[in-house]
Biopython code that builds the backbone (N, CA, C, O; Angstrom):
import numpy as np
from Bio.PDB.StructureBuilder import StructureBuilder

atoms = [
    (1, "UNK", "N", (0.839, -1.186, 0.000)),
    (1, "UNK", "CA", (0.000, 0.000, 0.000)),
    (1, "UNK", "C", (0.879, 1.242, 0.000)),
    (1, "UNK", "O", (1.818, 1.387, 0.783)),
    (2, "UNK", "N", (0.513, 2.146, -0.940)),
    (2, "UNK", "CA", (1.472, 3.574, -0.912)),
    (2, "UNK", "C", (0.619, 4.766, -0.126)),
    (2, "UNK", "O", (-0.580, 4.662, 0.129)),
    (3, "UNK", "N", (1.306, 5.729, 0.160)),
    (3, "UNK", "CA", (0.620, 6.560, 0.601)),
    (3, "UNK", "C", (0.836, 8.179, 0.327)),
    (3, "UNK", "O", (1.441, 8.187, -0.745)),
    (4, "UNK", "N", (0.707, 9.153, 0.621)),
    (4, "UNK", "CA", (0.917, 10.227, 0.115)),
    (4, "UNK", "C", (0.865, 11.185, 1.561)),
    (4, "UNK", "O", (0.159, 11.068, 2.563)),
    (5, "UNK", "N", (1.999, 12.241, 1.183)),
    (5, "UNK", "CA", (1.383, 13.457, 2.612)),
    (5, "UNK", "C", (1.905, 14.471, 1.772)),
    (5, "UNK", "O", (2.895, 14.553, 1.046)),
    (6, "UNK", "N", (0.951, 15.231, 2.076)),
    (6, "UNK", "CA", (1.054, 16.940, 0.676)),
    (6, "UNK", "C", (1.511, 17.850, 1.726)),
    (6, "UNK", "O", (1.358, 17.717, 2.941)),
    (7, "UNK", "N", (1.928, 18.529, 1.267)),
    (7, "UNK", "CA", (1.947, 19.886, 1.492)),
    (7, "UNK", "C", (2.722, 21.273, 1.120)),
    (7, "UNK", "O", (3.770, 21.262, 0.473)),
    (8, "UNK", "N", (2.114, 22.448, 1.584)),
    (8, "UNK", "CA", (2.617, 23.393, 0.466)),
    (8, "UNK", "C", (3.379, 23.915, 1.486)),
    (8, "UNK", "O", (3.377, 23.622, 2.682)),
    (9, "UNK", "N", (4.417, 25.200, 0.516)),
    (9, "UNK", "CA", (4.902, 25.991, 1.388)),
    (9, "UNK", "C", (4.995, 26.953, 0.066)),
    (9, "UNK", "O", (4.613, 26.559, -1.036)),
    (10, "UNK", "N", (5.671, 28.562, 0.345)),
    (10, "UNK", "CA", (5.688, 29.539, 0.077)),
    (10, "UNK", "C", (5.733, 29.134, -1.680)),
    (10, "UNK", "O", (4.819, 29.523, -2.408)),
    (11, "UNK", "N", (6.698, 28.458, -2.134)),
    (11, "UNK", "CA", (6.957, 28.373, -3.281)),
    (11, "UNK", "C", (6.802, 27.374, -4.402)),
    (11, "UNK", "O", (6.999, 27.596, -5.596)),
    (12, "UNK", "N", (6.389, 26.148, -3.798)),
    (12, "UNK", "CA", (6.484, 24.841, -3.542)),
    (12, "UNK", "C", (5.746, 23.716, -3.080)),
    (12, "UNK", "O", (5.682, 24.001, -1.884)),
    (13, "UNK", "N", (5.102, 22.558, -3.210)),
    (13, "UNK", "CA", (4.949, 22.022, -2.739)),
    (13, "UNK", "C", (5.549, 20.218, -2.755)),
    (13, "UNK", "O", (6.067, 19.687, -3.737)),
    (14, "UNK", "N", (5.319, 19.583, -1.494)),
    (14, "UNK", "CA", (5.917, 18.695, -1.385)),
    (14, "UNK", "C", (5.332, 17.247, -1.148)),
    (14, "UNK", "O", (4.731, 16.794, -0.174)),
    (15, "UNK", "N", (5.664, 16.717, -2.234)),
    (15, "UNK", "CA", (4.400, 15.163, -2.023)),
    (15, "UNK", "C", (5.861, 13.850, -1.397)),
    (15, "UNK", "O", (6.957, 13.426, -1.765)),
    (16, "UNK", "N", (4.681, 13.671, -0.051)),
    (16, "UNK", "CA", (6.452, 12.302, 0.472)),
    (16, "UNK", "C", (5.627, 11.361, 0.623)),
    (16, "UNK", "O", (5.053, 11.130, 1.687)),
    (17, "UNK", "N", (5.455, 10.611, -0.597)),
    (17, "UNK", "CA", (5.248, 9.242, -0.694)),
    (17, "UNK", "C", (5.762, 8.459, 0.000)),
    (17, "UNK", "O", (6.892, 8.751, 0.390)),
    (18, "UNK", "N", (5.124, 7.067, 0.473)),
    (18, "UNK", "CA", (5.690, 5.752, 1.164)),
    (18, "UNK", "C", (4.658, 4.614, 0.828)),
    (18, "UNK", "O", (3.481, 4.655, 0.470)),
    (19, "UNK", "N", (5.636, 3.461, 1.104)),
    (19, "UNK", "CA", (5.148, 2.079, 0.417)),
    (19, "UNK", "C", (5.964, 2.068, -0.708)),
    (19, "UNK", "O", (7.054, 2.532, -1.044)),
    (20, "UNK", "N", (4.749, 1.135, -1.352)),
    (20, "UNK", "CA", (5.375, 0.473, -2.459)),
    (20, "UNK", "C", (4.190, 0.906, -3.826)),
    (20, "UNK", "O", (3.093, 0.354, -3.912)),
    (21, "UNK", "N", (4.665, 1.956, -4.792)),
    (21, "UNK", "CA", (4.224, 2.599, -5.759)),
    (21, "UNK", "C", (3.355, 1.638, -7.290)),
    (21, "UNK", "O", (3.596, 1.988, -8.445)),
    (22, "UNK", "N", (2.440, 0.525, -6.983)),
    (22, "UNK", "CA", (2.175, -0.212, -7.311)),
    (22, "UNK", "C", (0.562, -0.162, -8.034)),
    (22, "UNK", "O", (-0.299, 0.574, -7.554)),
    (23, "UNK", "N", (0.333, -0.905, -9.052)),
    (23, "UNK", "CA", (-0.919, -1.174, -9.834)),
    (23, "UNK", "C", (-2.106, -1.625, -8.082)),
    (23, "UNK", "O", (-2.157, -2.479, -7.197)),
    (24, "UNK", "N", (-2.913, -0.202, -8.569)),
    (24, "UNK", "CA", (-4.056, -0.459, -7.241)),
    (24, "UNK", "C", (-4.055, 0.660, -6.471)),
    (24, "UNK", "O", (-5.142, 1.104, -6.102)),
    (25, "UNK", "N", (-2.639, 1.420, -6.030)),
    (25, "UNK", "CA", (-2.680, 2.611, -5.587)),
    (25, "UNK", "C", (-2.069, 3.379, -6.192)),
    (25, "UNK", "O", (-1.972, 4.322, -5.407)),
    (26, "UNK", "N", (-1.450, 3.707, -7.288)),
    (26, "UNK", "CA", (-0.841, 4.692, -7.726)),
    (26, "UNK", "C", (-2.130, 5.489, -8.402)),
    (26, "UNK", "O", (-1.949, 6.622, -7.957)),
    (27, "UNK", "N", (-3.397, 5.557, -9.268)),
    (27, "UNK", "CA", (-4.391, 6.033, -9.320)),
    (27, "UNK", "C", (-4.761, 7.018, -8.329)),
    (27, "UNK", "O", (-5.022, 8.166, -8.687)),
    (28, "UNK", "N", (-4.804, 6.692, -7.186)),
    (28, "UNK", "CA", (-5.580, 7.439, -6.138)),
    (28, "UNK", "C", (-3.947, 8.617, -6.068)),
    (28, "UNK", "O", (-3.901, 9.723, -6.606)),
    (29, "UNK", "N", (-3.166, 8.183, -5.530)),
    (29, "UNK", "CA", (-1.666, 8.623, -5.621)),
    (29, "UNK", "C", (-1.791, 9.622, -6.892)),
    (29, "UNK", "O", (-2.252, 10.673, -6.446)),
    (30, "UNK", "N", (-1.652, 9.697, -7.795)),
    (30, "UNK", "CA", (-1.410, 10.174, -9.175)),
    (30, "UNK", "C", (-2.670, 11.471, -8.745)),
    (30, "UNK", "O", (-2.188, 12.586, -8.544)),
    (31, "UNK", "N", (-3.824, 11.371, -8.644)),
    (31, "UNK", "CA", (-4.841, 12.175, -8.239)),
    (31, "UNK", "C", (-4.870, 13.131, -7.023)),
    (31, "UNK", "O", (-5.344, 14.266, -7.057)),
    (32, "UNK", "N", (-4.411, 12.650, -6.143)),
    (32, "UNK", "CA", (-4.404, 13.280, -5.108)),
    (32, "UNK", "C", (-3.110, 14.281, -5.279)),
    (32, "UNK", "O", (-3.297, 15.343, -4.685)),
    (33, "UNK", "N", (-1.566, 14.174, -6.097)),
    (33, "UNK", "CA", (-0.995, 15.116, -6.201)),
    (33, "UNK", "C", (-1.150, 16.057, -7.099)),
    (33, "UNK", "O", (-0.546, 17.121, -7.240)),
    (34, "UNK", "N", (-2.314, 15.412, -7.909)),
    (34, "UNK", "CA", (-2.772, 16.669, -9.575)),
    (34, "UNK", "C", (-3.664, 17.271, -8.810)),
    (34, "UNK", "O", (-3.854, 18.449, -9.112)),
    (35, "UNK", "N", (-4.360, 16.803, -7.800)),
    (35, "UNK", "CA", (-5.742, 17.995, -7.489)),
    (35, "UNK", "C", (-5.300, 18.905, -6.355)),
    (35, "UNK", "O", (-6.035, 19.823, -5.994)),
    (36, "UNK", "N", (-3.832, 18.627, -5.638)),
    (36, "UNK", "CA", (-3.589, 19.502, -4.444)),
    (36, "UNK", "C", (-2.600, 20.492, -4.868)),
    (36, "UNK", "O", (-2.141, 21.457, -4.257)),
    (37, "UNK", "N", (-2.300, 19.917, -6.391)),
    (37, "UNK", "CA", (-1.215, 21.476, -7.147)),
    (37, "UNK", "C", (-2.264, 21.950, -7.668)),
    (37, "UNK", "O", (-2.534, 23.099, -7.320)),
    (38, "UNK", "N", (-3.072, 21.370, -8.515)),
    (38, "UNK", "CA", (-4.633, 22.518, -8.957)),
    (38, "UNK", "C", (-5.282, 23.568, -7.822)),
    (38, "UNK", "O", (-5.584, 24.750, -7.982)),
    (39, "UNK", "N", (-5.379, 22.828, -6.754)),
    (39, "UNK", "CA", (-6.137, 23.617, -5.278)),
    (39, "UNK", "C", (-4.924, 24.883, -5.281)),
    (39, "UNK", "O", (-5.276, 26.059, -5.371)),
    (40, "UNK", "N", (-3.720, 24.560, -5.191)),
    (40, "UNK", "CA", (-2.958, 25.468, -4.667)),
    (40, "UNK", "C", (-2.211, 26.365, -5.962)),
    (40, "UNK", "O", (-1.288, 27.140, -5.711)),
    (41, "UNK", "N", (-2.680, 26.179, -7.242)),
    (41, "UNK", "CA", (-2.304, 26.542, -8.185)),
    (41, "UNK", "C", (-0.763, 26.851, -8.457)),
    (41, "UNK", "O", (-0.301, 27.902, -8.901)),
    (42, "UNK", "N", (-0.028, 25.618, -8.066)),
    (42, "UNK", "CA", (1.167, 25.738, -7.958)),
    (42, "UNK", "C", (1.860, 24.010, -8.526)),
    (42, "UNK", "O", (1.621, 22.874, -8.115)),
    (43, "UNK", "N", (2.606, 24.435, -9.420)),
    (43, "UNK", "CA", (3.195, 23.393, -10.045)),
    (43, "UNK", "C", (4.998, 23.144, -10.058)),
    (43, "UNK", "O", (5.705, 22.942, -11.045)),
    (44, "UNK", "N", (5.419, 23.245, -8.573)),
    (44, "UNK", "CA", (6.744, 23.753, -8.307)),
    (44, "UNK", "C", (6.790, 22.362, -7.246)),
    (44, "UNK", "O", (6.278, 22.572, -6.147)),
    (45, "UNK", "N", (7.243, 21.236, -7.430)),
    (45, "UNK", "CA", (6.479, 20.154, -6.979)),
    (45, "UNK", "C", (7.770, 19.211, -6.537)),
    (45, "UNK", "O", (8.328, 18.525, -7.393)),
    (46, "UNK", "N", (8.197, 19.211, -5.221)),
    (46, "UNK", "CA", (8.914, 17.813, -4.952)),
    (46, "UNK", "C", (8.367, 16.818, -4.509)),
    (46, "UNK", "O", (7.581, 16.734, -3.565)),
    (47, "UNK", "N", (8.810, 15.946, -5.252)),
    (47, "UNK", "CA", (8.445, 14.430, -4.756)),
    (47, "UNK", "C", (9.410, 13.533, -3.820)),
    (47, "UNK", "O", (10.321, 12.910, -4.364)),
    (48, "UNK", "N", (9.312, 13.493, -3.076)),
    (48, "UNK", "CA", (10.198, 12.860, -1.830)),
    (48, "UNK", "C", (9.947, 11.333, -1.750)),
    (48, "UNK", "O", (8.880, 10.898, -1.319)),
    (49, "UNK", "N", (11.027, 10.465, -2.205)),
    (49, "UNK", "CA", (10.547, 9.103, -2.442)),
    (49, "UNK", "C", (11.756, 8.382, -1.507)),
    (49, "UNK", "O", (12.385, 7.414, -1.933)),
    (50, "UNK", "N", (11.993, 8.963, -0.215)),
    (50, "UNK", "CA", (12.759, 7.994, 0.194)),
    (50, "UNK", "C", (12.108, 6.758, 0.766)),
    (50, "UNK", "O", (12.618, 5.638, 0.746)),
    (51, "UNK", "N", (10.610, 7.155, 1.416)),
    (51, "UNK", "CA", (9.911, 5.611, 1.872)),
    (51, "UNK", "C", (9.526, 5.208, 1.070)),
    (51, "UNK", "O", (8.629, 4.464, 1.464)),
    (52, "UNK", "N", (9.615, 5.165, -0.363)),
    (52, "UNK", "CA", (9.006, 4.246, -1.720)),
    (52, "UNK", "C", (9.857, 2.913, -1.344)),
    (52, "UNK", "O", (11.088, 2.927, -1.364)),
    (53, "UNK", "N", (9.208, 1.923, -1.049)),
    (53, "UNK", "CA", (10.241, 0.408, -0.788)),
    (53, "UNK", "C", (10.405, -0.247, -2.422)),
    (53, "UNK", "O", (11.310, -0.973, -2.834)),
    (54, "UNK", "N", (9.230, 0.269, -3.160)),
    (54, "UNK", "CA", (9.125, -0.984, -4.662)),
    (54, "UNK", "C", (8.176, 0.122, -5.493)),
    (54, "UNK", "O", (7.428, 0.925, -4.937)),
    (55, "UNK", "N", (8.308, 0.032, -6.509)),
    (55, "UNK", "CA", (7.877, 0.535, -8.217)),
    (55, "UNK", "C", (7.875, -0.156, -8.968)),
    (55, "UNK", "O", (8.905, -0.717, -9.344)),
    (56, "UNK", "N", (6.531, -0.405, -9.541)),
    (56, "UNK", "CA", (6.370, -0.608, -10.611)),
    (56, "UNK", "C", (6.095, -0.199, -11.748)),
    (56, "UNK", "O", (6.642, 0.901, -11.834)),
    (57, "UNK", "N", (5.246, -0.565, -13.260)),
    (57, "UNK", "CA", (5.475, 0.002, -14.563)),
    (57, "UNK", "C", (4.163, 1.501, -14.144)),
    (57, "UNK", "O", (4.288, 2.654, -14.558)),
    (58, "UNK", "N", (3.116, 1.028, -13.327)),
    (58, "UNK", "CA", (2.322, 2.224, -12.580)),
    (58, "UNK", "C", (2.826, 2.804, -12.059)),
    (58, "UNK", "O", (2.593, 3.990, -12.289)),
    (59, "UNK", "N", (3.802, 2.534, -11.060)),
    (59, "UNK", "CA", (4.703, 3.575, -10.431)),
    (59, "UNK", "C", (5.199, 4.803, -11.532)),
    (59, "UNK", "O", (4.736, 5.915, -11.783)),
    (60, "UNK", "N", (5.965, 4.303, -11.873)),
    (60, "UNK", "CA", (6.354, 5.095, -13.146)),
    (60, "UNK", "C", (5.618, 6.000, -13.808)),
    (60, "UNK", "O", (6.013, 7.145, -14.025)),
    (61, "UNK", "N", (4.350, 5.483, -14.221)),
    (61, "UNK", "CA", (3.124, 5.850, -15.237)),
    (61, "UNK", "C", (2.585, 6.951, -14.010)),
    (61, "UNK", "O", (1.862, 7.777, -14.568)),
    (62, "UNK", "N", (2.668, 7.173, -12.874)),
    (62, "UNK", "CA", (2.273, 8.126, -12.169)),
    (62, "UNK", "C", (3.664, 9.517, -12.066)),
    (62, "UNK", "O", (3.519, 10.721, -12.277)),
    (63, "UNK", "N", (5.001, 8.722, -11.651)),
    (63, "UNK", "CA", (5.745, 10.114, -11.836)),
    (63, "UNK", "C", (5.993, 10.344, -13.263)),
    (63, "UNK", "O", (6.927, 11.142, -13.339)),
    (64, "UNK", "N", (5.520, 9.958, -14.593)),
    (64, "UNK", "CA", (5.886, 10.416, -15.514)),
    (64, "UNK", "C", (4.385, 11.530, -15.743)),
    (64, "UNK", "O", (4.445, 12.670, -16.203)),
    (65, "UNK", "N", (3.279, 10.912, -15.341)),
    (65, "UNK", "CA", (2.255, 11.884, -15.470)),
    (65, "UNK", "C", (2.266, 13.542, -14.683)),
    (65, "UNK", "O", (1.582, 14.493, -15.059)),
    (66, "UNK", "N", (3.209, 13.540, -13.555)),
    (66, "UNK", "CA", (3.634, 14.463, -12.901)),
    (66, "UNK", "C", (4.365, 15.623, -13.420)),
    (66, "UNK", "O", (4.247, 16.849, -13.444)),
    (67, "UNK", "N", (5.332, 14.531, -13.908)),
    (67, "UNK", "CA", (6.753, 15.504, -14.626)),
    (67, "UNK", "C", (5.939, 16.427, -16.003)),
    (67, "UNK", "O", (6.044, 17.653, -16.048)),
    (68, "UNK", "N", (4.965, 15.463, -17.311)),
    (68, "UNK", "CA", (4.360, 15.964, -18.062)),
    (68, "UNK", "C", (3.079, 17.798, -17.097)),
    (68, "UNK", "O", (2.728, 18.931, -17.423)),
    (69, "UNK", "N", (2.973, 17.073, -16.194)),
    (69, "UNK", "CA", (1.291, 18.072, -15.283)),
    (69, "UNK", "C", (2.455, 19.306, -15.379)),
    (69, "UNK", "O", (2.252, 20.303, -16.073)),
    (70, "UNK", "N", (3.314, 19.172, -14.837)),
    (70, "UNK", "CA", (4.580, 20.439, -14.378)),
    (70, "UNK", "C", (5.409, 20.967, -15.160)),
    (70, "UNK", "O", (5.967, 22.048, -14.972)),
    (71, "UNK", "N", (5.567, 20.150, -16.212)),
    (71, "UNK", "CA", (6.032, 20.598, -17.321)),
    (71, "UNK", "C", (4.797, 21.650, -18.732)),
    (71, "UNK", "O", (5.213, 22.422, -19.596)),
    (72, "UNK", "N", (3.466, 21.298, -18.487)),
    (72, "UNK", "CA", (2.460, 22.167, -19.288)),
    (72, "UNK", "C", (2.411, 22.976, -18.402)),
    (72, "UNK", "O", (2.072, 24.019, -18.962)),
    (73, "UNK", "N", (2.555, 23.195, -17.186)),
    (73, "UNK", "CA", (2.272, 24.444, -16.400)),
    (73, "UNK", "C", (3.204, 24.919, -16.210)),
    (73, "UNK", "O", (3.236, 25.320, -15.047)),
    (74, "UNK", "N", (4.442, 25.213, -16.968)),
    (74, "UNK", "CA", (5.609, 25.714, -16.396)),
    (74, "UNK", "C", (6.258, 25.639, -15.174)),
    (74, "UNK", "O", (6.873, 26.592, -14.694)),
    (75, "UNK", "N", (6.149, 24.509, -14.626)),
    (75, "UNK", "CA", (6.233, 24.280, -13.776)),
    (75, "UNK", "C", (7.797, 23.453, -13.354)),
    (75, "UNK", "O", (8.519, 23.101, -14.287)),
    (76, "UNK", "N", (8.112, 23.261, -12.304)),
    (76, "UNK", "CA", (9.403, 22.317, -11.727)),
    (76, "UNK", "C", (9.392, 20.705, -10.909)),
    (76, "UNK", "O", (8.689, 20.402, -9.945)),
    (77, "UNK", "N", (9.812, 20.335, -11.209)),
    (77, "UNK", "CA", (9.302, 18.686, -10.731)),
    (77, "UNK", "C", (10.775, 18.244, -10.212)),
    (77, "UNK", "O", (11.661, 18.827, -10.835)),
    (78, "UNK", "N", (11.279, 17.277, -9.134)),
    (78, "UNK", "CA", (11.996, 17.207, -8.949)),
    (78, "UNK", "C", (11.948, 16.032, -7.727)),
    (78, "UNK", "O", (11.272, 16.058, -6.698)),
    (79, "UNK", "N", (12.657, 15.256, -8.076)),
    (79, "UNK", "CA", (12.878, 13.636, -7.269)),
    (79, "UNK", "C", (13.637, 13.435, -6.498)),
    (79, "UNK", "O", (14.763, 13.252, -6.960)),
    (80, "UNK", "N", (13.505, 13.353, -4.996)),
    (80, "UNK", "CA", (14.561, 13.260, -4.511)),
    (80, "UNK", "C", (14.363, 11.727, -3.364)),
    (80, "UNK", "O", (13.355, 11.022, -3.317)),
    (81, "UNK", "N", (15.402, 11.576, -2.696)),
    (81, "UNK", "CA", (15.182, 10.022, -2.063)),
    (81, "UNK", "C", (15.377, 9.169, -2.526)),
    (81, "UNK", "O", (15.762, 8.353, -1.688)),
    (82, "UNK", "N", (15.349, 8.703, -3.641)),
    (82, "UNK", "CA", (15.286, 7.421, -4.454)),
    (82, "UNK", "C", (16.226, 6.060, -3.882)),
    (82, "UNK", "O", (17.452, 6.019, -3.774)),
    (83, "UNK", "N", (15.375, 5.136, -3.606)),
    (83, "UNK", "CA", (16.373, 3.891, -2.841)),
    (83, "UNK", "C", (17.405, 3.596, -4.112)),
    (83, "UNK", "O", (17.516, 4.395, -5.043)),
    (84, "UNK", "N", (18.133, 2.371, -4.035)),
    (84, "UNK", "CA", (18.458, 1.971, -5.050)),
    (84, "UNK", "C", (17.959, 1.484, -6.026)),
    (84, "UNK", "O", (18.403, 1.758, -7.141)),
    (85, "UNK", "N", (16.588, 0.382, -5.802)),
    (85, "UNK", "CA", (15.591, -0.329, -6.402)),
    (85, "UNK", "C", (14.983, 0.762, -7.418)),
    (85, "UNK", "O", (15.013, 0.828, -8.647)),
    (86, "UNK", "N", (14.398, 1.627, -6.390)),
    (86, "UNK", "CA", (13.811, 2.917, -7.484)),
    (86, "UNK", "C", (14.640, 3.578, -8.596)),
    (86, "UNK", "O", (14.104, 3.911, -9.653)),
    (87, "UNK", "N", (15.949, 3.767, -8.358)),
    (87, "UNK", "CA", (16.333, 3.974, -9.066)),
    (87, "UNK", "C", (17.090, 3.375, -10.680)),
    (87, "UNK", "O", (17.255, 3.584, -11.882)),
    (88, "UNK", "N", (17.317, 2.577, -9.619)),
    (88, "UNK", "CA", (17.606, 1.380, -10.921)),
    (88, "UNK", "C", (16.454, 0.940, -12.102)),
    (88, "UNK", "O", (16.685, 0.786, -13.301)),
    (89, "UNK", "N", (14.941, 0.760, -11.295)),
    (89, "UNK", "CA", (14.239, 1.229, -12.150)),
    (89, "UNK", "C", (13.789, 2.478, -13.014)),
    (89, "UNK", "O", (13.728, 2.282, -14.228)),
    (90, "UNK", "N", (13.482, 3.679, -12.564)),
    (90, "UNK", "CA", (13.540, 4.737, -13.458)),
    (90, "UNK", "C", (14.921, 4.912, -14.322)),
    (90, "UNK", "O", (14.771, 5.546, -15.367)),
    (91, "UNK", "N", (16.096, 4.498, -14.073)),
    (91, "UNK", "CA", (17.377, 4.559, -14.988)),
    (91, "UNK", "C", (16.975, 2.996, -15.908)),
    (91, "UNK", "O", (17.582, 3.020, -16.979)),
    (92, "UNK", "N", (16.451, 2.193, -15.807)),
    (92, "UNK", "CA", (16.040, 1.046, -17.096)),
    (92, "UNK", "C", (15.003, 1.824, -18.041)),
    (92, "UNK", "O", (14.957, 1.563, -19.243)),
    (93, "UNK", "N", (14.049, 2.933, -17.367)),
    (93, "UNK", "CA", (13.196, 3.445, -18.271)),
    (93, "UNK", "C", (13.664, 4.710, -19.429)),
    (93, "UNK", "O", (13.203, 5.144, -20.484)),
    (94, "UNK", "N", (15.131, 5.067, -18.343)),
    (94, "UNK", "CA", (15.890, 5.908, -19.134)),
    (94, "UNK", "C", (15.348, 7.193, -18.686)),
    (94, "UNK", "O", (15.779, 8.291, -19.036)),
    (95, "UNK", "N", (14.255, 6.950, -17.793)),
    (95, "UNK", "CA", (13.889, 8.668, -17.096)),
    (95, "UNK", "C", (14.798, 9.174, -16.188)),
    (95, "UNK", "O", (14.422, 10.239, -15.698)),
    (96, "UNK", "N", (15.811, 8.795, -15.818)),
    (96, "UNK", "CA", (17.023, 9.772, -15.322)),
    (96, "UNK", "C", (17.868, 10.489, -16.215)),
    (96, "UNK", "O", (18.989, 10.967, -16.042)),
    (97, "UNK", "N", (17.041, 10.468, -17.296)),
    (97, "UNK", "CA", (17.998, 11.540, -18.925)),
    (97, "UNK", "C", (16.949, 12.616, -18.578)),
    (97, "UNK", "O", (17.342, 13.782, -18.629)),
    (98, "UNK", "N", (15.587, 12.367, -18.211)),
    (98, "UNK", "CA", (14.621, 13.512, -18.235)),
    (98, "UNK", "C", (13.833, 14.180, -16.521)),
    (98, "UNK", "O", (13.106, 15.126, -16.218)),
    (99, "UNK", "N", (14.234, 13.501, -16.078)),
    (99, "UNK", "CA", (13.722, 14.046, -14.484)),
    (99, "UNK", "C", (14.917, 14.102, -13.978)),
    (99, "UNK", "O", (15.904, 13.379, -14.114)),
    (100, "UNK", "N", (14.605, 15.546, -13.064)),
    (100, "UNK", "CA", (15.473, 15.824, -11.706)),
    (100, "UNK", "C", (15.368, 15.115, -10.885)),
    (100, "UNK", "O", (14.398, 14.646, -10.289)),
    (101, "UNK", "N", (16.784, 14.958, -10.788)),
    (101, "UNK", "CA", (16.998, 13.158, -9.242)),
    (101, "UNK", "C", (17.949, 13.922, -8.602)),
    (101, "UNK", "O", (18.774, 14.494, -9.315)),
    (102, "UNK", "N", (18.006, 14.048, -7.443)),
    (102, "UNK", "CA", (18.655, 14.470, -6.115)),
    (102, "UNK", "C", (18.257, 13.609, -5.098)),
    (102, "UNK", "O", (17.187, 13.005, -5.007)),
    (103, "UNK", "N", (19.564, 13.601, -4.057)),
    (103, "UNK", "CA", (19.518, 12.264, -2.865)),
    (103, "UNK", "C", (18.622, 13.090, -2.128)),
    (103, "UNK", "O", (17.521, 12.540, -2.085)),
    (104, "UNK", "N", (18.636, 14.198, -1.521)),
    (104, "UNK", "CA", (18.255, 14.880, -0.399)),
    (104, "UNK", "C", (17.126, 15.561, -0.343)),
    (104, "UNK", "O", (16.739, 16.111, -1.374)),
    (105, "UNK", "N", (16.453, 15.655, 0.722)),
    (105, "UNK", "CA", (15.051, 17.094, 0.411)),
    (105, "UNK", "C", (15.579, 18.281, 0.230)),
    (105, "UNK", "O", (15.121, 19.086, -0.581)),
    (106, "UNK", "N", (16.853, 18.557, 1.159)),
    (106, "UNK", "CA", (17.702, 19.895, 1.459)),
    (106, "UNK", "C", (18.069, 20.253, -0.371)),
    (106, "UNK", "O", (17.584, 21.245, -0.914)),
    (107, "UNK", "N", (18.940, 19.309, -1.086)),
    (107, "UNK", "CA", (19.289, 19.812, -2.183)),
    (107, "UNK", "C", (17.657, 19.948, -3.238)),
    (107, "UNK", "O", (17.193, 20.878, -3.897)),
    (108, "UNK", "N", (17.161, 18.500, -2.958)),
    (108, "UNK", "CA", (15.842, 18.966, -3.854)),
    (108, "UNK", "C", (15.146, 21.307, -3.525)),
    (108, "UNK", "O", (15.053, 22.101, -4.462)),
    (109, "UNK", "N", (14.888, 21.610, -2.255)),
    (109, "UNK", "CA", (14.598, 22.830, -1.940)),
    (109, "UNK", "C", (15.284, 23.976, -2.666)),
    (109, "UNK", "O", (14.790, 25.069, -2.946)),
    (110, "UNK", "N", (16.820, 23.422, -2.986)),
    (110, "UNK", "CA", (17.895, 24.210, -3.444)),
    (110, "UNK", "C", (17.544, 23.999, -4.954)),
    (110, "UNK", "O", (18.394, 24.673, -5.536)),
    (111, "UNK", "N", (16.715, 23.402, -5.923)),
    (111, "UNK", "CA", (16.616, 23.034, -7.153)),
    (111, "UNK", "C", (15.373, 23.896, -7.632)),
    (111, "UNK", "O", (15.289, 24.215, -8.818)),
    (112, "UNK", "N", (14.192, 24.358, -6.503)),
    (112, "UNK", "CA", (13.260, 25.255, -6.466)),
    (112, "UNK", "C", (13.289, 26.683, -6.753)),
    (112, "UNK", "O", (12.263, 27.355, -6.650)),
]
sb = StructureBuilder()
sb.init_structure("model")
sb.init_model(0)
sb.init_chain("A")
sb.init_seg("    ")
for serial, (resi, resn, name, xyz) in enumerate(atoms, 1):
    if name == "N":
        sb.init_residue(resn, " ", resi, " ")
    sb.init_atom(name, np.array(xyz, "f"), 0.0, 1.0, " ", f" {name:<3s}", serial, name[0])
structure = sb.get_structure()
């Protein structure tokens, strides 16, 4: 089961996922971070994936729908946390040529 905790701040907001990013919850996941940058009309968006344990091809299909939401709104998207697993997967999809990956929240803030 994955989960999500939003929230905004001045410039920014910050989605810190946990679990495992999987077919069943990434839907609700994927929704809940498009309708709380719509509410806050702000598309300046870190995703904090250090408690992501597992990803799958939905996993994916949700931060790629992100990066596209932030990218039509001029917006900034930016990944930070990534275990090894996660990463190793998004680098097989070849999305570490096109998304911002940083280890830290501190440097992700500094990418804002």
């Amino acid at each position: 089961m994955c989960q999500a905790h939003l929230e905004k701040f001045d410039s920014y907001l910050t989605a810190t996922l946990s679990g495992e990013l999987i077919l069943g919850c990434t839907s609700e996941i994927k929704e809940q971070v498009k309708s709380f940058a719509e509410a806050n009309q702000q598309y300046n968006i870190i995703v904090d994936l250090t408690d992501v344990t597992f990803i799958d091809s939905s996993g994916l299909g949700a931060l790629i729908a992100w990066f596209k939401m932030a990218n039509q709104q001029q917006g900034n998207l930016v990944f930070c946390g990534m275990s090894d697993h996660v990463r190793k997967v998004v680098g097989y999809a070849k999305l570490d040529k096109i998304f911002t990956l940083v280890d830290t929240l501190d440097e992700a803030k500094a990418k804002m």
